[in-house]
LOGU-562989 format. One line per field, with one value per residue (C-alpha): residue in three letters; x, y, z. Coordinates in pm, 1 decimal, m for minus. Layout:
N
r c(ala|...)
X c(X|...)
Y c(Y|...)
Z c(Z|...)
***
This chain:
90
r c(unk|unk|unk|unk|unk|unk|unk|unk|unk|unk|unk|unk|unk|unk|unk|unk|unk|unk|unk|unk|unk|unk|unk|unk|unk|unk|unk|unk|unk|unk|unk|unk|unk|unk|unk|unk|unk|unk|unk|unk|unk|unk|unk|unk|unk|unk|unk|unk|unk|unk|unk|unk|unk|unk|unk|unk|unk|unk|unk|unk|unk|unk|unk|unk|unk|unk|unk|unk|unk|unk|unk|unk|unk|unk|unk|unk|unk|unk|unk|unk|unk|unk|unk|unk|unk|unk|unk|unk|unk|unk)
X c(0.0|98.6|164.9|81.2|259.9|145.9|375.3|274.2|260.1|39.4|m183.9|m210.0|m335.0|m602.4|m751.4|m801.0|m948.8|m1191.3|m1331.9|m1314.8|m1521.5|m1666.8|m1865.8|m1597.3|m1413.7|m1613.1|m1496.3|m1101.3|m1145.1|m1258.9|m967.4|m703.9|m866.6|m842.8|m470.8|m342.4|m440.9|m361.5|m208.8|m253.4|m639.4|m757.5|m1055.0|m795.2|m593.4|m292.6|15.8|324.5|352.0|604.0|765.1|834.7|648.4|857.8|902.5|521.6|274.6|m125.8|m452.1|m810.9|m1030.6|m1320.4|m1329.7|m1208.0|m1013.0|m621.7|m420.0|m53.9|244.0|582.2|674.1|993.3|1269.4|1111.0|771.0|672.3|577.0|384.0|422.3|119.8|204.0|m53.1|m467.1|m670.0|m835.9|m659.6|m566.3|m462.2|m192.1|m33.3)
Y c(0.0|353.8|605.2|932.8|1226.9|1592.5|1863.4|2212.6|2347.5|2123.0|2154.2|2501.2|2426.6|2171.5|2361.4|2678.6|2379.8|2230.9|2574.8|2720.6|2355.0|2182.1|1979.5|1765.2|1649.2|1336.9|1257.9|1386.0|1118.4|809.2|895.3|933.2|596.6|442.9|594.3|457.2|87.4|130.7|437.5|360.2|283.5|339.6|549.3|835.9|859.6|865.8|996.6|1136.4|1522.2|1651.4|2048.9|2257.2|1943.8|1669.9|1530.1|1506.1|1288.0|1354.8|1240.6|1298.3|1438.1|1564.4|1625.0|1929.3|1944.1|1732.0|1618.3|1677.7|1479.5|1293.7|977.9|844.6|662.8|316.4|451.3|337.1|707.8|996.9|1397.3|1528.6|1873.0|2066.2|2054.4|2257.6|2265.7|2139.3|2490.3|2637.3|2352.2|2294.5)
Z c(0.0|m95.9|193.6|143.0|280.4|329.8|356.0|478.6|194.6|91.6|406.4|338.7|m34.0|86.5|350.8|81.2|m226.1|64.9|134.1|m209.5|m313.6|m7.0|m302.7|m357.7|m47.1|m50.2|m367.0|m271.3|m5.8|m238.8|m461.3|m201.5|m114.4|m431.2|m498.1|m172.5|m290.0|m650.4|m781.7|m1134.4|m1128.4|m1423.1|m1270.3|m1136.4|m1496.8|m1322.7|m1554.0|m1572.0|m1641.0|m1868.9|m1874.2|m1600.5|m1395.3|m1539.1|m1209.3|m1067.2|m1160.8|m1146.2|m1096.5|m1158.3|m874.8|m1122.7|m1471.5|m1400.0|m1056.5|m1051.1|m758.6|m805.3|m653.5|m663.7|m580.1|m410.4|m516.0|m462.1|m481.2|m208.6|m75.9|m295.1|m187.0|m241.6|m447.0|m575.3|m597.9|m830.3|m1120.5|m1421.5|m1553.6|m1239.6|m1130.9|m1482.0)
***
């Protein structure tokens, strides 16, 4: 299983995305879910980002909304990044 780490920054961003769209934290929380058993599910469109973000990876929230991390080395740990909607955080 995947473990997922926060950083403050991070915190910071999550708190400001849950209040900006309270709509959607229940379905954050089934993806986070779903990403911590299998990060590639095909459900979350997981992929690798290219440019400026070469190193992150992201996933879908909504249609419209992306979480943005890294893994580690082994992967056996992802940094959560960025959240937002897929405009604002690429």
């Amino acid at each position: 299983m995947l473990e997922i780490v926060w950083d403050q920054g991070f915190k910071k961003t999550i708190r400001k995305w849950s209040k900006r769209y309270p709509e959607y934290t229940e379905i954050l929380e089934r993806q986070l879910e779903t990403f911590v058993k299998e990060p590639f599910h095909a459900s979350l469109k997981t992929h690798a980002l290219t440019g400026t973000l070469k190193e992150c990876w992201s996933f879908r929230i909504t249609y419209d909304h992306r979480l943005i991390f890294r893994f580690n080395e082994d992967r056996s740990k992802a940094i959560l990044v960025d959240i937002g909607k897929h405009d604002d955080v690429y």
